[in-house]
Chimera marker file (.cmm) of the C-alpha trace (Angstrom):
<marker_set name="trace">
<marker id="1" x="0.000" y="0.000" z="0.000" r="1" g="1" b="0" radius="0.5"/>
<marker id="2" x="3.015" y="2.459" z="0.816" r="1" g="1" b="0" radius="0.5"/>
<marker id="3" x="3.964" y="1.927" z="-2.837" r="1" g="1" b="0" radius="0.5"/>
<marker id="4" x="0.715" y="3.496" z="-3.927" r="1" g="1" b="0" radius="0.5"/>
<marker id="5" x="1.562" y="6.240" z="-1.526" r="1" g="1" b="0" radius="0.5"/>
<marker id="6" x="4.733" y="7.059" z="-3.751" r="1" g="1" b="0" radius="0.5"/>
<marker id="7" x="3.175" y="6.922" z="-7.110" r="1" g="1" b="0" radius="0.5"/>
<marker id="8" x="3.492" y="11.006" z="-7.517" r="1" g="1" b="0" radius="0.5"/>
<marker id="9" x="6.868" y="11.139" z="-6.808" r="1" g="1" b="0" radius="0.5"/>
<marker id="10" x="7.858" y="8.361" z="-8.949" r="1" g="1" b="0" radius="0.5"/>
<marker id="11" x="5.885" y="10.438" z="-11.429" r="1" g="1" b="0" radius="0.5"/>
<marker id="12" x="8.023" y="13.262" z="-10.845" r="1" g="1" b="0" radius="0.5"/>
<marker id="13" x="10.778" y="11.708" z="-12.260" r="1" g="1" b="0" radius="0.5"/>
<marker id="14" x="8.507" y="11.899" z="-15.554" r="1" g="1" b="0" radius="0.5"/>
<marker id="15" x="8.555" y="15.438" z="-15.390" r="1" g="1" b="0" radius="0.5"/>
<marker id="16" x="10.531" y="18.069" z="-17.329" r="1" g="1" b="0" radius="0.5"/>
<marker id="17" x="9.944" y="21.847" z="-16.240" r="1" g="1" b="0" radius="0.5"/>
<marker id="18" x="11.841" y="24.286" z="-18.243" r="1" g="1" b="0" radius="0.5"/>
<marker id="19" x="11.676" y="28.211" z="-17.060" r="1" g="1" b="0" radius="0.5"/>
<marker id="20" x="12.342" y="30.590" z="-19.527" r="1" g="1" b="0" radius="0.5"/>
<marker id="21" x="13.215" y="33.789" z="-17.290" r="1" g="1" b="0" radius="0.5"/>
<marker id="22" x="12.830" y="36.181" z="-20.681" r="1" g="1" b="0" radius="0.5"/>
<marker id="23" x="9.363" y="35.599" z="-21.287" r="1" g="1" b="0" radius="0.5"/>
<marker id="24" x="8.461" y="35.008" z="-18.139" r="1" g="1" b="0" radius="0.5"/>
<marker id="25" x="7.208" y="31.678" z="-19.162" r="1" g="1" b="0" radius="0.5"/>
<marker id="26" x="7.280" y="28.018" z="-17.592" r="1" g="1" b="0" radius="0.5"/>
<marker id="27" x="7.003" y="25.029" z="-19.895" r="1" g="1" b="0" radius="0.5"/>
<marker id="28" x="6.046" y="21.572" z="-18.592" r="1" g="1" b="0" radius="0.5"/>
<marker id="29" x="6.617" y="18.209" z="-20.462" r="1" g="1" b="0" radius="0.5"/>
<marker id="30" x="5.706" y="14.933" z="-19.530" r="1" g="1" b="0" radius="0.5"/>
<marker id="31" x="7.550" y="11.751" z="-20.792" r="1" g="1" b="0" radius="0.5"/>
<marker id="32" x="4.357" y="9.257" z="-21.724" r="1" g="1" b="0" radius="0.5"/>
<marker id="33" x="6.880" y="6.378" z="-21.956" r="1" g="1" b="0" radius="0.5"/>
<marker id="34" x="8.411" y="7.372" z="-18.600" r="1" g="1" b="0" radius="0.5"/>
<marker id="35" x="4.853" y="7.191" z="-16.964" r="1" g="1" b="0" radius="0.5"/>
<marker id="36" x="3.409" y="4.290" z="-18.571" r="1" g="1" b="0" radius="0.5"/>
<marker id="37" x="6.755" y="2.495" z="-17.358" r="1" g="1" b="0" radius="0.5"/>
<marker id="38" x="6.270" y="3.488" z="-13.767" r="1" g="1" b="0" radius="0.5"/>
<marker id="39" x="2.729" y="3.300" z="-13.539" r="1" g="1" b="0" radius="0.5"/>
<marker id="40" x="3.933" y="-0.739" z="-15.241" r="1" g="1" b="0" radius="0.5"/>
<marker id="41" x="6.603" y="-1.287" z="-12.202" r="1" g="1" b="0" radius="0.5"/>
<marker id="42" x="4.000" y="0.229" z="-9.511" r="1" g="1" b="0" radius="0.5"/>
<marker id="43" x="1.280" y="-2.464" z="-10.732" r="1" g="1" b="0" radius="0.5"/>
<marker id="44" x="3.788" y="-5.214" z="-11.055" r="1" g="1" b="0" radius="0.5"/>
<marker id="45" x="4.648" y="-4.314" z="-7.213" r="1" g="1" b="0" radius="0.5"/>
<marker id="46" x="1.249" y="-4.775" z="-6.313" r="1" g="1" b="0" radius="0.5"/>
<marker id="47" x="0.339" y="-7.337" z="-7.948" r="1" g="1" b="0" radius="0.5"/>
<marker id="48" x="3.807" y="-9.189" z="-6.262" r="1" g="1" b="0" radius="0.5"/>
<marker id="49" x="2.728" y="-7.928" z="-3.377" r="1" g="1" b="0" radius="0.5"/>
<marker id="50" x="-0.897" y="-9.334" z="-3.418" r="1" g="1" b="0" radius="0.5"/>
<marker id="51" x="0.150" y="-12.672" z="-4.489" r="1" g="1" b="0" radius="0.5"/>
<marker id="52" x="2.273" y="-12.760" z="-1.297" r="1" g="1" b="0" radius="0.5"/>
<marker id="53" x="-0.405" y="-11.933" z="0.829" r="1" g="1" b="0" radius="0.5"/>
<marker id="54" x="-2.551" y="-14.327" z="-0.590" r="1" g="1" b="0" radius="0.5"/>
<marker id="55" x="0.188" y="-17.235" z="-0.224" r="1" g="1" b="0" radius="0.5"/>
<marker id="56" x="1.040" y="-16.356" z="3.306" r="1" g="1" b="0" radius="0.5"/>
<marker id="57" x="-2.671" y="-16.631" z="4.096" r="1" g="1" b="0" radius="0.5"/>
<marker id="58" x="-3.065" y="-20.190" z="2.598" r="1" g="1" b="0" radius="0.5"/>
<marker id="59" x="0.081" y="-20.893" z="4.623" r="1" g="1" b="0" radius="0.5"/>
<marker id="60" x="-1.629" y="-20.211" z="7.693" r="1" g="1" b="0" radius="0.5"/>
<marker id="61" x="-4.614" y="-21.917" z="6.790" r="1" g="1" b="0" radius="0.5"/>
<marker id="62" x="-3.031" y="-25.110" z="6.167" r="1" g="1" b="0" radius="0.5"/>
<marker id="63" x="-0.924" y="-24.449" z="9.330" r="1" g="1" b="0" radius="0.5"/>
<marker id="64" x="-4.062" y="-24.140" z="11.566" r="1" g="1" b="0" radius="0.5"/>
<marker id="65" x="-5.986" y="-27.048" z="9.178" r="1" g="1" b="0" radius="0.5"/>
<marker id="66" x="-3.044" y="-28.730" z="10.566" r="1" g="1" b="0" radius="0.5"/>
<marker id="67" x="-3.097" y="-28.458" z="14.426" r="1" g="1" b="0" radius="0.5"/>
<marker id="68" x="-3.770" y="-31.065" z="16.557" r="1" g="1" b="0" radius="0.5"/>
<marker id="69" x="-5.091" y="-30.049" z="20.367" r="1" g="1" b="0" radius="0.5"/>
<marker id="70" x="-4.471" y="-31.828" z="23.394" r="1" g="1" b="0" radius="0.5"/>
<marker id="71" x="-7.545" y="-31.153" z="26.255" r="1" g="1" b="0" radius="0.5"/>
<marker id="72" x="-7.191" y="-32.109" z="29.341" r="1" g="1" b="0" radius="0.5"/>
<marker id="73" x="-10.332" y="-32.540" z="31.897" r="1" g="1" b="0" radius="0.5"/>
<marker id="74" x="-9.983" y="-32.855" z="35.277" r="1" g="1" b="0" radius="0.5"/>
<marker id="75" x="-13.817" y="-33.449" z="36.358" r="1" g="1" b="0" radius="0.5"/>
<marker id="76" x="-16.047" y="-35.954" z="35.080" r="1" g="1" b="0" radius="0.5"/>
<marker id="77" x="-18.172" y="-34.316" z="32.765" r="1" g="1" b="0" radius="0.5"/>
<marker id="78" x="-22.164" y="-35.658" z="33.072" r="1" g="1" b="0" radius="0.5"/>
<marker id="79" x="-24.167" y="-34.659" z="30.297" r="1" g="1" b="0" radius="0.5"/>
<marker id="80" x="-27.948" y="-34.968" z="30.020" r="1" g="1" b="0" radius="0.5"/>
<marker id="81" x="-30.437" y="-35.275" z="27.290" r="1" g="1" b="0" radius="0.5"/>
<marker id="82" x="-33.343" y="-33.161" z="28.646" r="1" g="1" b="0" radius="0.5"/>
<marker id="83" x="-34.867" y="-32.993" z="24.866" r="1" g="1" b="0" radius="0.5"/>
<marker id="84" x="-36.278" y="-37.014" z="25.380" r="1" g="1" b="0" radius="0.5"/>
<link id1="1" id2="2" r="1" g="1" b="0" radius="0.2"/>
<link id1="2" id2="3" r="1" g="1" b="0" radius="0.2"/>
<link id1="3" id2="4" r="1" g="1" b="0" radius="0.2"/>
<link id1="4" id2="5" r="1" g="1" b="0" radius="0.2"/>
<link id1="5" id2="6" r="1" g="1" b="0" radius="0.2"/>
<link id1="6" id2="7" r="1" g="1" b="0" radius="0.2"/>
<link id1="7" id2="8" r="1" g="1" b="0" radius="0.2"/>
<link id1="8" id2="9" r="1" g="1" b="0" radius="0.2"/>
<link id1="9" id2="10" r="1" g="1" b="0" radius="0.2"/>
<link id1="10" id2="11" r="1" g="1" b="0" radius="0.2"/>
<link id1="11" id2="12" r="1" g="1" b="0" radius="0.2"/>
<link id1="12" id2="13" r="1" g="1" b="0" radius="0.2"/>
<link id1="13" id2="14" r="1" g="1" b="0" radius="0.2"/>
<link id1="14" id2="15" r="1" g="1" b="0" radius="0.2"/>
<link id1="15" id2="16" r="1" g="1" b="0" radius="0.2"/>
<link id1="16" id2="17" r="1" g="1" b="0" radius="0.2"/>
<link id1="17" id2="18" r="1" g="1" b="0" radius="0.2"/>
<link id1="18" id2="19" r="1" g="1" b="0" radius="0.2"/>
<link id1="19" id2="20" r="1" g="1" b="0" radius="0.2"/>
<link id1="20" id2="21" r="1" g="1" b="0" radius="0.2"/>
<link id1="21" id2="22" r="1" g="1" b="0" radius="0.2"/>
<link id1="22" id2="23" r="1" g="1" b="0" radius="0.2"/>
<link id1="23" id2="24" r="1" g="1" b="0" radius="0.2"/>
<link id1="24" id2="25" r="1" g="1" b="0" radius="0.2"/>
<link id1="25" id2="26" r="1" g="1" b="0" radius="0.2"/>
<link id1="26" id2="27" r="1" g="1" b="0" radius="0.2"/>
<link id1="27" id2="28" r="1" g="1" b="0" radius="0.2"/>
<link id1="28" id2="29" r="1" g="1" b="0" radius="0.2"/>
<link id1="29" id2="30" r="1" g="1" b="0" radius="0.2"/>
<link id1="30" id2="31" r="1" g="1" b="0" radius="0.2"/>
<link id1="31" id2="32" r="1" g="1" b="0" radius="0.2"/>
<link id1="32" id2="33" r="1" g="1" b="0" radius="0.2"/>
<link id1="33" id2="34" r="1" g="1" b="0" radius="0.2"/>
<link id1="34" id2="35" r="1" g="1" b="0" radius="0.2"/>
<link id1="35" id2="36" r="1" g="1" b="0" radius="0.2"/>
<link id1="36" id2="37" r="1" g="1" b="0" radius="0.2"/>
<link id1="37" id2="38" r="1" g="1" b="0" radius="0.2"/>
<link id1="38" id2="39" r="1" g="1" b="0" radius="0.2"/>
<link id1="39" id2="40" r="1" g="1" b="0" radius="0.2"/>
<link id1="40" id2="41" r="1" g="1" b="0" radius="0.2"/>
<link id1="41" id2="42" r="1" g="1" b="0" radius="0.2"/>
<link id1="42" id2="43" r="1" g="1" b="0" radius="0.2"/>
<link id1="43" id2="44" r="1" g="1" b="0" radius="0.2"/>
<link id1="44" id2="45" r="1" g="1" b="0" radius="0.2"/>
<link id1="45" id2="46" r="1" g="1" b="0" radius="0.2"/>
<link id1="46" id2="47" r="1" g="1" b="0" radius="0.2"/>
<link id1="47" id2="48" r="1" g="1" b="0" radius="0.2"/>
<link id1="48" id2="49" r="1" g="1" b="0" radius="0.2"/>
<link id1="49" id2="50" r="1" g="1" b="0" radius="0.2"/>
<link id1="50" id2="51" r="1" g="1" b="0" radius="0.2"/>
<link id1="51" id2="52" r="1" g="1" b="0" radius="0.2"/>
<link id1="52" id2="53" r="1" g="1" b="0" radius="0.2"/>
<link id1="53" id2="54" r="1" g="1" b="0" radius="0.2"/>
<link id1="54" id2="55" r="1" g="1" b="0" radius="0.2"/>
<link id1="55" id2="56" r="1" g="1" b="0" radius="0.2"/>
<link id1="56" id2="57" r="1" g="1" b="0" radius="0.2"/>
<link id1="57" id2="58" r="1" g="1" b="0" radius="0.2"/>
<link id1="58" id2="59" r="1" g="1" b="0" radius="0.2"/>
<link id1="59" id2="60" r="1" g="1" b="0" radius="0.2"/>
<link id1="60" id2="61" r="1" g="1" b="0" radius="0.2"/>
<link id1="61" id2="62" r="1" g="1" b="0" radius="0.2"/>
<link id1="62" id2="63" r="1" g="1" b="0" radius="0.2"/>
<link id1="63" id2="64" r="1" g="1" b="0" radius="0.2"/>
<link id1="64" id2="65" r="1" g="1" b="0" radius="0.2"/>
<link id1="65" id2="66" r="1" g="1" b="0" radius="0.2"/>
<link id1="66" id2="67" r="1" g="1" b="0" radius="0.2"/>
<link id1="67" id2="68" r="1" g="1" b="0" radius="0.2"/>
<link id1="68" id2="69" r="1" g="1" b="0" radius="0.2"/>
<link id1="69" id2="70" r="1" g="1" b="0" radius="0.2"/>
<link id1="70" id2="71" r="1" g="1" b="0" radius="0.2"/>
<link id1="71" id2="72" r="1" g="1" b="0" radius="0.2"/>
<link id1="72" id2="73" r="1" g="1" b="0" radius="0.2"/>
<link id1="73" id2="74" r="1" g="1" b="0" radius="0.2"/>
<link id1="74" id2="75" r="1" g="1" b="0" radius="0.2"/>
<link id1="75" id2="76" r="1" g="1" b="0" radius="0.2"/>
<link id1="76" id2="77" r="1" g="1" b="0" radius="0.2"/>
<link id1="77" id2="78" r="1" g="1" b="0" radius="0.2"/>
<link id1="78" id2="79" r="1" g="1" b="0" radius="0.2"/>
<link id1="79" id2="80" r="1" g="1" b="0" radius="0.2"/>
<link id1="80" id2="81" r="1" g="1" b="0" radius="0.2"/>
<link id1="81" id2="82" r="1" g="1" b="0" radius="0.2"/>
<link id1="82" id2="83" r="1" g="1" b="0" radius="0.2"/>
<link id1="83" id2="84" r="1" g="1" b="0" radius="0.2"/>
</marker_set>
């Protein structure tokens, strides 16, 4: 999720701002191939990510699928059928 978090300034990088001082103009240009590369590497992240997530979850289910539980009872237990 931080990743997501850092998109802009990974944009940034995509970013060429020229100043022109004469005329008292600012240009801004964008590199499309630049952004459509980052925006790629930011989705492959989460997608990697994801997939972890997802694996370390089935982990844990087979983990607690897995589990075997001792109980100890130190009273006899009397149970009664009041339903007959």
């Amino acid at each position: 999720m931080r990743i997501l978090l850092a998109l802009p300034v990974l944009l940034v990088g995509a970013c060429n701002v020229e100043r022109d001082k004469a005329n008292d103009t600012t240009a801004i240009t964008i590199n499309e191939a630049e952004v459509q590369n980052t925006a790629a590497d930011v989705g492959n992240k989460v997608e990697n990510i994801a997939s972890d997530v997802g694996n370390e979850a089935q982990n844990l289910g087979d983990k607690a699928r897995n589990t075997d539980l001792d109980v100890k009872v130190d009273k006899d237990v009397k149970t009664e059928n009041k339903a007959n």
